[in-house]
N, C-alpha and C positions, 0 to 999 in steps of 0.2 A: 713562115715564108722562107723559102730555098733561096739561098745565092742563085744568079744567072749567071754560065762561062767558069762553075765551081771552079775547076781546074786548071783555067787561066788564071782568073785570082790568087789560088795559093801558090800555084808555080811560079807568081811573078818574084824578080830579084827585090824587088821591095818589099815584098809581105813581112808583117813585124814577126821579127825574132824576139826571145828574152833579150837582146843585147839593145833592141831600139823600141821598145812598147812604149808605148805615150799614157794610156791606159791600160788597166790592169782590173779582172771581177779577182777578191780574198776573200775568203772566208776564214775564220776560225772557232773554235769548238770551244766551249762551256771547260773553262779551266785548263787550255792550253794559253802558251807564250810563245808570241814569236820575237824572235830575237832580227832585229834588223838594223845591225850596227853599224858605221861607218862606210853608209849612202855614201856616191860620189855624185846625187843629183839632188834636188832640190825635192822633195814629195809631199803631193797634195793626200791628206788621207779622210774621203768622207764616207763616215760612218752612217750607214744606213740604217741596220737593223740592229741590236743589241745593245751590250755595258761592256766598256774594257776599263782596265785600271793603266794608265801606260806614265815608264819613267825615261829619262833623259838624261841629257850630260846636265842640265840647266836645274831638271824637275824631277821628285819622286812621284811614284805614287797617285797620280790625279785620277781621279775619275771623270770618266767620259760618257752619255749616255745616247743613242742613238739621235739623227739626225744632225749630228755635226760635223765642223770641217779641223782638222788638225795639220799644220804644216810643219816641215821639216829639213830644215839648213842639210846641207852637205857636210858631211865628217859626222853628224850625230851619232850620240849612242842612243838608242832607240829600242827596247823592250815594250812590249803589250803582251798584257796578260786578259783573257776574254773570262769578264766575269759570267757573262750571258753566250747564246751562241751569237756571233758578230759578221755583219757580211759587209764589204767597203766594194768602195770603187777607188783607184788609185790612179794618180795622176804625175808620171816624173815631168823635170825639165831640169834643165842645167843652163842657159842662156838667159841673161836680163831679158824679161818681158816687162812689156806695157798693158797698161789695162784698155787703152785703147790707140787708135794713133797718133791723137791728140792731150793725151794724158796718161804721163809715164808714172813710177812710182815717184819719183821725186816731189812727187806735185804734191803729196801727202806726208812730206817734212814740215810744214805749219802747225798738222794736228797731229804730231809725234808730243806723246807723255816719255819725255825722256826717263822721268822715277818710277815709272812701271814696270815693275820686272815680275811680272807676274806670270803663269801657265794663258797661253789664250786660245780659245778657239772660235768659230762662227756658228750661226744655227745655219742648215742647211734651209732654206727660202723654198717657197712653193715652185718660182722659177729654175733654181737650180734644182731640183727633185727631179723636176721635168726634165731638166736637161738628164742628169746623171741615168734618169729611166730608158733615154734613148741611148745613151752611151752602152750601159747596159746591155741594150740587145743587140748593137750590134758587136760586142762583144762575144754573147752567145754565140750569135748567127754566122761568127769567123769574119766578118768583114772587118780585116787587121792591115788593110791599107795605111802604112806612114802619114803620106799625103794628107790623106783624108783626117786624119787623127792630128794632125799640127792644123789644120782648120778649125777645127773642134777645139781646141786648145784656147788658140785663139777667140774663140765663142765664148767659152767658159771663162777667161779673162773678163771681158764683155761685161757678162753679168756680173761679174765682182763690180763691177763700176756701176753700175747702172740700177741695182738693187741693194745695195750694203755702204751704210753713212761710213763717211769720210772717217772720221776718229775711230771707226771700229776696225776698217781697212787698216789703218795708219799702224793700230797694234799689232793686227792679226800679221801683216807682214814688215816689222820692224825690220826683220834680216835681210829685207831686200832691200828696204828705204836709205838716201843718202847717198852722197857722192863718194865715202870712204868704203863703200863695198870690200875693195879687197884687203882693208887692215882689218874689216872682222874676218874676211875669210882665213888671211894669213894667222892671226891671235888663234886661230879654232884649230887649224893646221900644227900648229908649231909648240902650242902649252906646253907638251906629254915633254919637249926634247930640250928644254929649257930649268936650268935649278935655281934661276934667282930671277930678279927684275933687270938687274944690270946687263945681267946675261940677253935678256929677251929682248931690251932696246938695243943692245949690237945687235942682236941679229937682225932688227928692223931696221939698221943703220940711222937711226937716233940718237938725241939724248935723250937719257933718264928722264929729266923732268918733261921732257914732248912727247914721248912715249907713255907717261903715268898722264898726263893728261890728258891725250888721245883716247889712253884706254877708258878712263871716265867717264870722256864724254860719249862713248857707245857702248859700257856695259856698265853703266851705275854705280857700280862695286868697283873697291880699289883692284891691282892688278893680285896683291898678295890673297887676299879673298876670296876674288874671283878661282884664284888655281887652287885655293882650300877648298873649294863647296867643288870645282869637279873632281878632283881626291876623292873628298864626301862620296860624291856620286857615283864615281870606279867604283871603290871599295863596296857599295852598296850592291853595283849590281854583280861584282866576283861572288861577293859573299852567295845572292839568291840562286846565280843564273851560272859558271863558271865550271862548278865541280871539285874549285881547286881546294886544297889543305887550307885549312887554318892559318896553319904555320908561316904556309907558302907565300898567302896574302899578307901575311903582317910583315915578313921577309922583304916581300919586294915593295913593299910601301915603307921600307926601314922603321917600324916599328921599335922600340929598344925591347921588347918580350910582351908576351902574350897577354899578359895580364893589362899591360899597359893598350893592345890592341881591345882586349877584351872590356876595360871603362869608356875608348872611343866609342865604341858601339853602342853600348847601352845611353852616354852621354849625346852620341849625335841621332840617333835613331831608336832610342828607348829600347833596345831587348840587345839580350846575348848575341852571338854569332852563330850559335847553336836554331834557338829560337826563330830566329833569321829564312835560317836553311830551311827547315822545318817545313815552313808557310809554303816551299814552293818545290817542295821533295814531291808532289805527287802528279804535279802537270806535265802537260807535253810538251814539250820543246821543239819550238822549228824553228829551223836558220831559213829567212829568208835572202 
């Protein structure tokens, strides 16, 4: 079926650009990566068809196998690699939503597992399939109306509520749950520019110890840890995805010499640096 008024539709000053899509059809190919680093919105990604293997500032490595939902904070570093061919549907936002207008996220702070720090995702629901099928075409069919697509959004909210138990919500979007929203957003912003704890409670205008137990009580791991495993996780993804020297990475991670770079690796991720690269010299790279 044809759009009616084609040409009124797209001419309008609202038709979604890349700079306001709400939704988005991705694809990607049997051994490509796409690199989608530090989002400034919030991104639903449901995996329709395929296997990807995808790592994070948080997580390496996971496998993901088609029909599920992956979400993804702001500032993420975000790599997918497509073990199978893999088609999504993508969803941004940047503004607190509610899952309805009588029940916001907070309402799902009772059945928050503070000790979970685990990778989480959703299986995609026969209702949500439905849904994503229609989003789907008219994706195809160019009907890229804002409007229309901040309705839909809100639909798809909807159904997280209305089809998906409370404690599985709770996990799936811990990064939205909570009155302290903006000390994780700030902690995710601010890690890279910060060299001690001391440092990082001035800049949240704290104390040390309100700041160290702040950060506890919304990311499980102490503050010192926390900024060791995203190090871990830079370094992991320079090493596969970057391009850069050896040298370079061990340089600007202050390393004291190579060799010394060369036991992290094998001791945090079991293989050389060499070895590393290796795994991911032959895939395709997209910046998204």
């Amino acid at each position: 079926m044809q759009l009616l008024c084609h040409d009124e539709h797209v001419n309008c000053l609202n038709y979604i650009s890349e700079h306001n899509e709400v939704f988005k059809h991705f694809e990607l190919k049997e051994g490509s990566i796409c690199d989608n680093s530090e989002n400034d919105t919030f991104i639903l990604y449901f995996l329709l068809k395929g296997e990807i293997s995808i790592s994070t500032n948080c997580f390496l490595s996971n496998e993901v196998g088609e029909n599920r939902i992956i979400l993804m904070p702001p500032k993420s570093k975000l790599v997918i690699q497509a073990l199978k061919d893999s088609s999504f549907i993508l969803c941004s936002f940047k503004e607190q939503l509610s899952l309805c207008n009588s029940y916001s996220f907070t309402n799902l702070i009772p059945y928050c597992n503070k000790s979970n720090s685990e990778f989480s995702s959703l299986p995609i629901t026969s209702h949500m399939y439905l849904f994503l099928q229609e989003i789907d075409y008219y994706l195809k069919e160019g009907m890229l109306c804002p409007h229309f697509f901040e309705l839909k959004k809100k639909e798809l909210f909807f159904l997280f509520r209305i089809f998906y138990q409370k404690e599985d919500l709770a996990t799936f979007f811990i990064s939205l749950i909570g009155k302290d929203i903006d000390f994780k957003r700030f902690v995710i912003e601010n890690y890279q520019n910060v060299k001690s704890v001391d440092e990082f409670a001035e800049l949240s205008n704290s104390s040390v110890s309100t700041f160290t137990r702040r950060f506890k009580d919304h990311f499980v791991e102490s503050v010192h840890q926390w900024i060791l495993n995203q190090k871990a996780n830079k370094i992991y993804y320079e090493i596969k995805f970057s391009g850069k020297s050896f040298q370079e990475i061990a340089n600007n991670y202050e390393f004291s010499s190579q060799a010394h770079f060369n036991r992290f690796c094998k001791s945090k991720y079991g293989k050389a640096p060499g070895e590393m690269r290796k795994e991911s010299s032959t895939a395709e790279i997209l910046i998204k």
